[in-house]
Biopython code that builds the backbone (N, CA, C, O; Angstrom):
import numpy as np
from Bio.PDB.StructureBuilder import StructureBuilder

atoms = [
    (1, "UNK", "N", (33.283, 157.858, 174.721)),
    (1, "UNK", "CA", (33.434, 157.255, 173.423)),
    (1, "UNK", "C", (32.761, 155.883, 173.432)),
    (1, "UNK", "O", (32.902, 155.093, 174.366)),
    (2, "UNK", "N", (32.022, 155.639, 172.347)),
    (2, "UNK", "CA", (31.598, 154.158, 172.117)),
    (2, "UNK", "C", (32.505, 153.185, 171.981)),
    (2, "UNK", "O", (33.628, 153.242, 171.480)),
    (3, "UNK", "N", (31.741, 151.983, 172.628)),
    (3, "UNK", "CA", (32.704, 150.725, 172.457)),
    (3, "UNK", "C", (32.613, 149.858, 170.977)),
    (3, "UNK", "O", (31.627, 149.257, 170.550)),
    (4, "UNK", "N", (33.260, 149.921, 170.669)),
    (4, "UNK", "CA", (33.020, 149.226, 168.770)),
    (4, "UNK", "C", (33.196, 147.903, 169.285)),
    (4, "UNK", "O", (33.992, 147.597, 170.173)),
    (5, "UNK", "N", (32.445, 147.164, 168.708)),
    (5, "UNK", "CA", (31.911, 145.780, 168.350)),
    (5, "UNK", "C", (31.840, 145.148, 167.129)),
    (5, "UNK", "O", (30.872, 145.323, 166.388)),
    (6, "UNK", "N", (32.931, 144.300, 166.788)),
    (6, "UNK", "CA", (33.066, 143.440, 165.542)),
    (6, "UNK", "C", (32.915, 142.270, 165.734)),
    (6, "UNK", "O", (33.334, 141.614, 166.688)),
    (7, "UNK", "N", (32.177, 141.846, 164.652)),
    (7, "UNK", "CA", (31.825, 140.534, 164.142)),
    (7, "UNK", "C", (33.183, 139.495, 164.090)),
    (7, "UNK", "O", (34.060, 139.669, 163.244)),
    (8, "UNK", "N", (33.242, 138.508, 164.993)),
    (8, "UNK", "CA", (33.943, 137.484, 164.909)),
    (8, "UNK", "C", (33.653, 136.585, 164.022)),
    (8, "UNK", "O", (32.669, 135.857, 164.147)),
    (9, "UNK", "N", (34.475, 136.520, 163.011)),
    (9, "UNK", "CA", (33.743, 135.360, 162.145)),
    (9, "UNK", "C", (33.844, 134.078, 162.445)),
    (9, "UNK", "O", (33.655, 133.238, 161.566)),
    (10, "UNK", "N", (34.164, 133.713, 163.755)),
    (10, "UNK", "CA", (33.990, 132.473, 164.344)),
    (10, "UNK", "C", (32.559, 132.177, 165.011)),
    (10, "UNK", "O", (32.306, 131.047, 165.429)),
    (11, "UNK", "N", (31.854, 132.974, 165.077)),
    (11, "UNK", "CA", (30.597, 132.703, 165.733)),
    (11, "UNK", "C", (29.830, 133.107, 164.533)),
    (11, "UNK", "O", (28.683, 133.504, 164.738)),
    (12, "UNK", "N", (30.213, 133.079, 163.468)),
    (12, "UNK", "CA", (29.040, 133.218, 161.883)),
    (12, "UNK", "C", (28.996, 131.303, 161.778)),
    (12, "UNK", "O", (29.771, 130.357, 161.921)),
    (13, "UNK", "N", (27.706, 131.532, 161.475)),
    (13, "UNK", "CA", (27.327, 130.496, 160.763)),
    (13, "UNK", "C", (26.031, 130.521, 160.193)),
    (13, "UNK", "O", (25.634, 131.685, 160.247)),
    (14, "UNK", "N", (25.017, 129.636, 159.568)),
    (14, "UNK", "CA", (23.983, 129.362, 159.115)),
    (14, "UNK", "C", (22.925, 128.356, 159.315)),
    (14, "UNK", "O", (23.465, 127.512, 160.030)),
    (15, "UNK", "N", (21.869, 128.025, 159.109)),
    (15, "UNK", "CA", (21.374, 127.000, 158.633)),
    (15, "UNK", "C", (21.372, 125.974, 157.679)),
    (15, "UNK", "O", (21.310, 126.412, 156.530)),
    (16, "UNK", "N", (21.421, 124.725, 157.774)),
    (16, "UNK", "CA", (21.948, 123.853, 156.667)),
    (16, "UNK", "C", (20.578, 123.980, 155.186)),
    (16, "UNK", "O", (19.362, 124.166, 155.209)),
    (17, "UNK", "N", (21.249, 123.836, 154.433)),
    (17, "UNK", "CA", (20.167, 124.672, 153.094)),
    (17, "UNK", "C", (19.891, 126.060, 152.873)),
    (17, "UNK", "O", (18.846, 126.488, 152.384)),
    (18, "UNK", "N", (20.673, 126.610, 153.177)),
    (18, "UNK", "CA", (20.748, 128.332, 152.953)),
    (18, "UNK", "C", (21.180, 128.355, 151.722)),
    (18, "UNK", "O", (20.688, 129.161, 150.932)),
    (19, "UNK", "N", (22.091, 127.553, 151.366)),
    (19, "UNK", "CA", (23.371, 128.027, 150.434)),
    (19, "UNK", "C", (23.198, 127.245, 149.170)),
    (19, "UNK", "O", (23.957, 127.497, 148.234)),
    (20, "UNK", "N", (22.115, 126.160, 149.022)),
    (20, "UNK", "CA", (21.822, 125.412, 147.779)),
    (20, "UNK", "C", (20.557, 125.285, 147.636)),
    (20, "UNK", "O", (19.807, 125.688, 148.524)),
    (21, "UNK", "N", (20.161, 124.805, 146.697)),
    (21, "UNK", "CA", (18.622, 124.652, 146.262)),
    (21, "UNK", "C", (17.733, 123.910, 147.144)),
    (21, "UNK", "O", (17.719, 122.725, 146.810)),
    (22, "UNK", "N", (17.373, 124.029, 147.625)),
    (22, "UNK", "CA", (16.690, 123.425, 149.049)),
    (22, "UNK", "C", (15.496, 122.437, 148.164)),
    (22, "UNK", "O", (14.666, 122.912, 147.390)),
    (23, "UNK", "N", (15.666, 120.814, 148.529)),
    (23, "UNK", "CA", (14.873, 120.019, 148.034)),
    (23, "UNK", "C", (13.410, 120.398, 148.001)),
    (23, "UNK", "O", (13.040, 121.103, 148.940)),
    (24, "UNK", "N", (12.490, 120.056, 147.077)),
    (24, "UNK", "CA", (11.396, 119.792, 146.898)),
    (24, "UNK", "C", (10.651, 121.065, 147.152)),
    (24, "UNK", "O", (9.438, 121.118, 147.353)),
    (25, "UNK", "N", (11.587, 122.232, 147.123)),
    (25, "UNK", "CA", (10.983, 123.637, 147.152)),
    (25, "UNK", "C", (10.554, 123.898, 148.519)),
    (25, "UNK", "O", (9.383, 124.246, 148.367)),
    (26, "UNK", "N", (10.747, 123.927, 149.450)),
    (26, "UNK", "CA", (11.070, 124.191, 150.857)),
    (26, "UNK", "C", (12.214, 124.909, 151.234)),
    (26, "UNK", "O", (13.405, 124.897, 150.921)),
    (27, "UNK", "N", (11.301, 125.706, 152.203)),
    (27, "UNK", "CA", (12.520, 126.699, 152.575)),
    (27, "UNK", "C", (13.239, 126.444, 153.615)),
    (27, "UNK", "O", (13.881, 127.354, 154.138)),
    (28, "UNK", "N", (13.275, 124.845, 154.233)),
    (28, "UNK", "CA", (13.992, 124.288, 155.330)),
    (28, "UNK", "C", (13.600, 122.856, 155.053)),
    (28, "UNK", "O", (12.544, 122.311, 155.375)),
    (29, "UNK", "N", (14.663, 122.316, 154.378)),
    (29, "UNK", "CA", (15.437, 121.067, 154.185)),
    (29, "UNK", "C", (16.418, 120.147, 153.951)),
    (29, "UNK", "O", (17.054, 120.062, 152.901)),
    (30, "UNK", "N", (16.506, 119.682, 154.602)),
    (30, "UNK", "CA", (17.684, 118.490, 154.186)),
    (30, "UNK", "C", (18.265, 118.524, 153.050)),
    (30, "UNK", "O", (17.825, 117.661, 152.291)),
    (31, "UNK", "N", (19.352, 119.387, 152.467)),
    (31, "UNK", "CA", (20.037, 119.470, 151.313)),
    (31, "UNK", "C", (20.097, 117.921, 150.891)),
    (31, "UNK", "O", (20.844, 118.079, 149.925)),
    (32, "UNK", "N", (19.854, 116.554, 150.912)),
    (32, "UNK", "CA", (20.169, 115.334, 150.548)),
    (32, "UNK", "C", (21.580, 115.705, 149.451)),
    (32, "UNK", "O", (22.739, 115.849, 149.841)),
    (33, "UNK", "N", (21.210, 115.781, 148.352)),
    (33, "UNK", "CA", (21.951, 115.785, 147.304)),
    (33, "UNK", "C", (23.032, 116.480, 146.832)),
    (33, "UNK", "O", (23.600, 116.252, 145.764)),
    (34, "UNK", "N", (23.458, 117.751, 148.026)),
    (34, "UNK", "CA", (24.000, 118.586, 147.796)),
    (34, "UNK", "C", (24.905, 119.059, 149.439)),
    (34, "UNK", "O", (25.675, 120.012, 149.560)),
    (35, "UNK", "N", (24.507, 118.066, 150.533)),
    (35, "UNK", "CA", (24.638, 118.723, 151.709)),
    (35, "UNK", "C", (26.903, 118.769, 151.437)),
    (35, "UNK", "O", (27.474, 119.500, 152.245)),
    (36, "UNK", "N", (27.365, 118.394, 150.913)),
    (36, "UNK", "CA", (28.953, 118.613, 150.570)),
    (36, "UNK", "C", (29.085, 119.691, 150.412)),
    (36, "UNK", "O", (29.494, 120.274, 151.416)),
    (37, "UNK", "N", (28.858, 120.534, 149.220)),
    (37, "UNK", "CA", (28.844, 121.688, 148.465)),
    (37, "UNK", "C", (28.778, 122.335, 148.936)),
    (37, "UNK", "O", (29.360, 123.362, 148.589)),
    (38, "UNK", "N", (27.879, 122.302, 150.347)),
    (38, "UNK", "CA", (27.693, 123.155, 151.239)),
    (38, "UNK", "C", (28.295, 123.800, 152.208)),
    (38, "UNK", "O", (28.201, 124.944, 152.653)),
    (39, "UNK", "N", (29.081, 122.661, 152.525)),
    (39, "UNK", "CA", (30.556, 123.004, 153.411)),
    (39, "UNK", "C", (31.892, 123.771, 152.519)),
    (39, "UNK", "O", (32.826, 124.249, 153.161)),
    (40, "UNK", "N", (31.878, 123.824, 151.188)),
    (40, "UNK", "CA", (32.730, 124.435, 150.372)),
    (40, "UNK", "C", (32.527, 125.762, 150.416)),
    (40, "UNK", "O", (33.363, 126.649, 150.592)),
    (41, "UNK", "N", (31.093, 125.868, 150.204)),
    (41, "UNK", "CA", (30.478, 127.289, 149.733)),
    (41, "UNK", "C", (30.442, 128.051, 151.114)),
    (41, "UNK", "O", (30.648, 129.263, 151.039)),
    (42, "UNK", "N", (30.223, 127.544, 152.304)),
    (42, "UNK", "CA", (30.381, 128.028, 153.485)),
    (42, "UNK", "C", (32.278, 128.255, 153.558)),
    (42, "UNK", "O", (32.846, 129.347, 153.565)),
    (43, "UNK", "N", (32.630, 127.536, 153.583)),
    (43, "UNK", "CA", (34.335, 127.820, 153.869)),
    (43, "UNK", "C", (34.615, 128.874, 152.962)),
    (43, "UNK", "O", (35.237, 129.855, 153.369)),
    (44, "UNK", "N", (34.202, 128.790, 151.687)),
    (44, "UNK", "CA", (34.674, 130.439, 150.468)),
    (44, "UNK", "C", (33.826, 131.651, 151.196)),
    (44, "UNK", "O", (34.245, 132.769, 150.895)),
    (45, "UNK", "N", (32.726, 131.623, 152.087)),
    (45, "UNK", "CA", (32.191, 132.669, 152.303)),
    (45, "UNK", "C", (32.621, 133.174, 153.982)),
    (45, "UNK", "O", (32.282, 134.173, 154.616)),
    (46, "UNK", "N", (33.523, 131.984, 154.357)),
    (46, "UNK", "CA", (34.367, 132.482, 155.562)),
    (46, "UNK", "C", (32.757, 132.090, 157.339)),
    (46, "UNK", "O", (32.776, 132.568, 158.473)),
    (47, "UNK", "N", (32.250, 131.610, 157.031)),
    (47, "UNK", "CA", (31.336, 130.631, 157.622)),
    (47, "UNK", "C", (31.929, 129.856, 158.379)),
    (47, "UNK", "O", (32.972, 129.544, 157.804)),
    (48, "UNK", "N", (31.837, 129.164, 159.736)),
    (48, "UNK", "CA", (32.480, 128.341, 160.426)),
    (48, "UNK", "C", (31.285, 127.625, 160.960)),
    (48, "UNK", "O", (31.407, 126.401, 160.962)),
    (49, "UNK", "N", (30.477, 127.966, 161.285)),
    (49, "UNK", "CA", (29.278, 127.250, 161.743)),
    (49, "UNK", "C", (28.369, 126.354, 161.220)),
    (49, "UNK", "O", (28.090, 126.898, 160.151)),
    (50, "UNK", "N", (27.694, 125.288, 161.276)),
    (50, "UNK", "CA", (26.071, 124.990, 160.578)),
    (50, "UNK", "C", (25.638, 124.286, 161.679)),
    (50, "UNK", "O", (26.184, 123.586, 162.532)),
    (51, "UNK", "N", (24.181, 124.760, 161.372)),
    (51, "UNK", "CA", (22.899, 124.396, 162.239)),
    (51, "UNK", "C", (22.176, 123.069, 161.192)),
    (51, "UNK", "O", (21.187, 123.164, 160.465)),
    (52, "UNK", "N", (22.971, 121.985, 161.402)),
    (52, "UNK", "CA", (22.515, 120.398, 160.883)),
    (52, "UNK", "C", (20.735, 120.348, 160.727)),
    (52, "UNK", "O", (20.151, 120.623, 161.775)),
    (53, "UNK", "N", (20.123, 120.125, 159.896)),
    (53, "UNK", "CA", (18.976, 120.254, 159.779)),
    (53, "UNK", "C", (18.434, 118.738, 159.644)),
    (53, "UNK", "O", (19.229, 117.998, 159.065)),
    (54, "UNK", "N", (17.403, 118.224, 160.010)),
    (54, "UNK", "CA", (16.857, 116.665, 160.705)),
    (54, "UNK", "C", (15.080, 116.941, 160.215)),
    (54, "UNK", "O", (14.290, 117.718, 160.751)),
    (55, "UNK", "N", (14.853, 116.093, 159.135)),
    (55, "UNK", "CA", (13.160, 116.840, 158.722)),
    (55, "UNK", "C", (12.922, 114.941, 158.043)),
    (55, "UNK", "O", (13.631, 114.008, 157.665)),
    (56, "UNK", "N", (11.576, 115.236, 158.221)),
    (56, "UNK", "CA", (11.073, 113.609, 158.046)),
    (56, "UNK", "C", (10.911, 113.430, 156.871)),
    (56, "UNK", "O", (11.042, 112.243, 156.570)),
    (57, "UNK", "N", (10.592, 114.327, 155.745)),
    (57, "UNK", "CA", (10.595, 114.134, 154.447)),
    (57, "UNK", "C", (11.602, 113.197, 153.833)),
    (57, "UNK", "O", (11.343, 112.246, 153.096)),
    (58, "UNK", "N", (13.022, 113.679, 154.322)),
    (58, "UNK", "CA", (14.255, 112.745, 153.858)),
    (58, "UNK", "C", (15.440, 112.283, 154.855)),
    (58, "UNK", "O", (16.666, 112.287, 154.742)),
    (59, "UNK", "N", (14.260, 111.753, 156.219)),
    (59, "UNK", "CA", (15.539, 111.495, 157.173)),
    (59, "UNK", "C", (16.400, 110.400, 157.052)),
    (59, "UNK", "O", (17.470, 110.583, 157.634)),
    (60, "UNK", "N", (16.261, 109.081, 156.362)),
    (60, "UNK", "CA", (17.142, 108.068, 155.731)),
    (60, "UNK", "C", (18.172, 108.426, 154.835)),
    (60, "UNK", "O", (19.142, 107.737, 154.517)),
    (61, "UNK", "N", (17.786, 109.931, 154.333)),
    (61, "UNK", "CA", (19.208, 110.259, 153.442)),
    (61, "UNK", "C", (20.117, 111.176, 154.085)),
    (61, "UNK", "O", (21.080, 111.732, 153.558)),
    (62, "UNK", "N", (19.626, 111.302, 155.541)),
    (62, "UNK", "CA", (20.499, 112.313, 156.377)),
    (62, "UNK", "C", (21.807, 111.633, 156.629)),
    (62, "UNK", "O", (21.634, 110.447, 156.914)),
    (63, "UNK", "N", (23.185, 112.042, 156.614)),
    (63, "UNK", "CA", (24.124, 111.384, 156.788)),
    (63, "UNK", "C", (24.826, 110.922, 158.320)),
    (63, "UNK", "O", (25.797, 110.187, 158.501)),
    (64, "UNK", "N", (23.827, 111.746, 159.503)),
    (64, "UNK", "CA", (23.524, 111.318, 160.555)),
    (64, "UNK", "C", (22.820, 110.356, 161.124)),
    (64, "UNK", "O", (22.755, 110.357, 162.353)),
    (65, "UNK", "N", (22.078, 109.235, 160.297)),
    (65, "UNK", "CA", (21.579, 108.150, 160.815)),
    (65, "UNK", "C", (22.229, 107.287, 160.385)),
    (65, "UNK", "O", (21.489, 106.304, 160.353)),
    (66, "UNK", "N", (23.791, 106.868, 159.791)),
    (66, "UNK", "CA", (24.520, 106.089, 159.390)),
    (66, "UNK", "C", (25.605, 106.346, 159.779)),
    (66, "UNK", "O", (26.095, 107.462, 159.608)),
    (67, "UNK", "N", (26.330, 105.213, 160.492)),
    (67, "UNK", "CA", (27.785, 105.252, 160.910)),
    (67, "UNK", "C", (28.612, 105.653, 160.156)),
    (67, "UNK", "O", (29.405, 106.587, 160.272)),
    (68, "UNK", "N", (28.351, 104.558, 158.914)),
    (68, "UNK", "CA", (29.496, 104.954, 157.478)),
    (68, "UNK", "C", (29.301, 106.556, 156.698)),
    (68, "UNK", "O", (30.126, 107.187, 156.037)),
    (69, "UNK", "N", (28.037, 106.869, 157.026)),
    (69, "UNK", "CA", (28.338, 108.061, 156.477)),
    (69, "UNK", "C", (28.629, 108.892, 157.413)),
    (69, "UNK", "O", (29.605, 109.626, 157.257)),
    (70, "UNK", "N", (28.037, 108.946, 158.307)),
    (70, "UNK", "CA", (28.717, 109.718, 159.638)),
    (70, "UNK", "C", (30.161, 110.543, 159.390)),
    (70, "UNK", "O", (30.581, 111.660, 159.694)),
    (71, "UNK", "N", (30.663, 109.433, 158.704)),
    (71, "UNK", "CA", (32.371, 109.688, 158.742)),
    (71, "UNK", "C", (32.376, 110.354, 157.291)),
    (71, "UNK", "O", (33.528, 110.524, 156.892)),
    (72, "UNK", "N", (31.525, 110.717, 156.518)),
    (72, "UNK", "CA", (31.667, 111.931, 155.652)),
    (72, "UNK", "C", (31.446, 113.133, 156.382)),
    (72, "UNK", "O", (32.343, 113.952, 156.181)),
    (73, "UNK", "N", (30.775, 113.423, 156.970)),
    (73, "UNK", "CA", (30.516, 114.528, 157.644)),
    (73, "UNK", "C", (31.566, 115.158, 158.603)),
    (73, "UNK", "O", (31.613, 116.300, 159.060)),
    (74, "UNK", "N", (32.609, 113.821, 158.827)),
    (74, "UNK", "CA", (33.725, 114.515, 159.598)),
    (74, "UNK", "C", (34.737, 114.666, 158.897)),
    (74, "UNK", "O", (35.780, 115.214, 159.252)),
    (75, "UNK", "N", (34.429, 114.054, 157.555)),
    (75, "UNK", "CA", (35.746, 114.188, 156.879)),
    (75, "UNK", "C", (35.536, 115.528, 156.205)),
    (75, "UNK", "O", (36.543, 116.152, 155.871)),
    (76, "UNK", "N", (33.894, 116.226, 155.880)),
    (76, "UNK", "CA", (33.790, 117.638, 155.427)),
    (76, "UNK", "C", (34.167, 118.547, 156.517)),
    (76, "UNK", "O", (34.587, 119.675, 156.256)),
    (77, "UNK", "N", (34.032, 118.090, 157.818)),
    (77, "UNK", "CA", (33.943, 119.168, 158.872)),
    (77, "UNK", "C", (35.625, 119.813, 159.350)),
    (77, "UNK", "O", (36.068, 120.884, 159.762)),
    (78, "UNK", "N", (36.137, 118.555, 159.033)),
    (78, "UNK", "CA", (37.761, 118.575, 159.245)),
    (78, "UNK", "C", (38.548, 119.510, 157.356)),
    (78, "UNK", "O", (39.332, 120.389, 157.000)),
    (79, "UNK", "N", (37.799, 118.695, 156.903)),
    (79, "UNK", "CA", (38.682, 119.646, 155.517)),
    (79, "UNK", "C", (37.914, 120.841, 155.236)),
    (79, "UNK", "O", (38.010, 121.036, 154.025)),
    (80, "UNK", "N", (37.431, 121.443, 155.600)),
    (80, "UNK", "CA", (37.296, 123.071, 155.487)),
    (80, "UNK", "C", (36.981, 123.428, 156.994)),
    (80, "UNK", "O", (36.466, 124.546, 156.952)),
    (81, "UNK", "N", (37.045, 123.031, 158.207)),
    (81, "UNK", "CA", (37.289, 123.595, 159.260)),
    (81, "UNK", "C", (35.829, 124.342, 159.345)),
    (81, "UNK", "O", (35.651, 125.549, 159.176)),
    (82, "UNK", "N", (34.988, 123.521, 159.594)),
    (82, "UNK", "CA", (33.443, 124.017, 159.622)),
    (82, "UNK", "C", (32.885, 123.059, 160.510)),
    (82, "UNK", "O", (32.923, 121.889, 160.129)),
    (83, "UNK", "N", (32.302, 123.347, 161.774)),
    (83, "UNK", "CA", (31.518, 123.288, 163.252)),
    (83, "UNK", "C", (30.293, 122.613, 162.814)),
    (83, "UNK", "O", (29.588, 123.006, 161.885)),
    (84, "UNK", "N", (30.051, 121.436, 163.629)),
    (84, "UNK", "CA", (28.432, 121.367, 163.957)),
    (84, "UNK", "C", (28.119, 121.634, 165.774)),
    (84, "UNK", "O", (28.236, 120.889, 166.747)),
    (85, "UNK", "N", (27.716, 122.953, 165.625)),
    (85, "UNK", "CA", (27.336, 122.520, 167.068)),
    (85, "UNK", "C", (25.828, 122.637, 167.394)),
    (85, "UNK", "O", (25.625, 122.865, 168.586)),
    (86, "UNK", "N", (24.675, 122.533, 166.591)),
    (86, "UNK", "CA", (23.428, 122.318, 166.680)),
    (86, "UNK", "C", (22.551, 121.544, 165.507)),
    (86, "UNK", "O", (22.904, 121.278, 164.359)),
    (87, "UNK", "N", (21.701, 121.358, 165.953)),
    (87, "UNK", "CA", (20.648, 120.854, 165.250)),
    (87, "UNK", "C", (19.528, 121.633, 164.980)),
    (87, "UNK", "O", (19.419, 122.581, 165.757)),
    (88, "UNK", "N", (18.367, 121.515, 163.846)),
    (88, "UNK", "CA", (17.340, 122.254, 163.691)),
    (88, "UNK", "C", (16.345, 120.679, 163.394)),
    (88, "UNK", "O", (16.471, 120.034, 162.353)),
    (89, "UNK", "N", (15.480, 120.315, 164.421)),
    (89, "UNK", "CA", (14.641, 118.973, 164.515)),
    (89, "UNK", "C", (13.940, 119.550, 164.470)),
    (89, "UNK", "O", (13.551, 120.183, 165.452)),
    (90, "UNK", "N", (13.259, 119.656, 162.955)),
    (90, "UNK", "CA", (11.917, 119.903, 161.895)),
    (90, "UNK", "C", (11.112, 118.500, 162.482)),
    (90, "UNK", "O", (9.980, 118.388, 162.952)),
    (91, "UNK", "N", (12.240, 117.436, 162.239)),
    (91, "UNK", "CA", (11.208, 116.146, 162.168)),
    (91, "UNK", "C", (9.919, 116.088, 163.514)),
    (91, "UNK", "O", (8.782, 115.626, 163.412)),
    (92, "UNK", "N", (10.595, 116.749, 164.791)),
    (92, "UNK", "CA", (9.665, 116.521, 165.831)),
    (92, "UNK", "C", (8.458, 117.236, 165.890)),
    (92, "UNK", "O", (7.523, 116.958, 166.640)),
    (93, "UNK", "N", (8.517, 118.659, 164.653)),
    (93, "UNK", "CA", (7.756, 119.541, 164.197)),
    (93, "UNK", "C", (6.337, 118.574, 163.353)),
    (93, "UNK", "O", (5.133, 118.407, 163.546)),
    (94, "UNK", "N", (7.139, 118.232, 162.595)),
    (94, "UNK", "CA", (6.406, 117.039, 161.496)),
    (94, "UNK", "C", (5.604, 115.852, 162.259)),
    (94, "UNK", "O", (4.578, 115.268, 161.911)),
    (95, "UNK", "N", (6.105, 115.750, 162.975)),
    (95, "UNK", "CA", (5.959, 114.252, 163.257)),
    (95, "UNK", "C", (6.287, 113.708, 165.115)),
    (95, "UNK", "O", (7.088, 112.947, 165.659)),
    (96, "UNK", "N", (5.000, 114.734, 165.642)),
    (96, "UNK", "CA", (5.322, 114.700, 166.956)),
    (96, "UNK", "C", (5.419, 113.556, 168.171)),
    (96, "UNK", "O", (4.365, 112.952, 168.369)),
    (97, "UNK", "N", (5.813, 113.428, 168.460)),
    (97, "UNK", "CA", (6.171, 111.931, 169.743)),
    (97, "UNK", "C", (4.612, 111.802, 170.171)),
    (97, "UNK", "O", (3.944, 110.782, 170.008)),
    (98, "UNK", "N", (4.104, 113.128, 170.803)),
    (98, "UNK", "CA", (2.668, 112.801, 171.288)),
    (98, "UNK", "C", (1.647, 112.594, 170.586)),
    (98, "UNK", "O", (0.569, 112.344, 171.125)),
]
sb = StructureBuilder()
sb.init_structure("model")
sb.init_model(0)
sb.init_chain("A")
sb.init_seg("    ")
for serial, (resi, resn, name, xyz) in enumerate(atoms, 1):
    if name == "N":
        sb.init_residue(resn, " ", resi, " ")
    sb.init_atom(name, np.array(xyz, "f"), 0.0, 1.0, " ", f" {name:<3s}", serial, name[0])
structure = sb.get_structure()
């Protein structure tokens, strides 16, 4: 007999901008204006994960290069119980060190 294998929905998650209008018509960016909403719409769709997205177009509005906002991001991560445990660094794509 086969071994059945179900989806834990603790190891679902996404990319950040899946779930809203992704700025400036790109299909991988920095939600700026919307990255909240995002953690809602992930918690109603039973989502625990996001892959934090870092792109040079709008990295001053990322809420990871600021202390004070920093602490929005934990205050979304704590009230709907939604994970960061990666990053997606577009910016080094964009905008290489070498």
């Amino acid at each position: 007999m086969a071994e059945q294998r179900f989806i834990n929905s603790k190891n679902l998650g996404f990319m950040q901008g899946r779930l809203v209008d992704s700025p400036y018509g790109l299909i991988q960016c920095f939600p700026a204006k919307s990255w909240k909403k995002e953690f809602k719409i992930a918690s109603e769709n039973n989502l625990q994960l996001i892959e934090w997205t870092v792109n040079k177009l709008n990295l001053l509005s990322n809420p990871l290069f600021s202390k004070k906002r920093l602490k929005e991001i934990l205050i979304e991560k704590k009230k709907y119980n939604i994970k960061i445990n990666s990053l997606t660094c577009d910016f080094f794509m964009e905008k290489p060190f070498f």
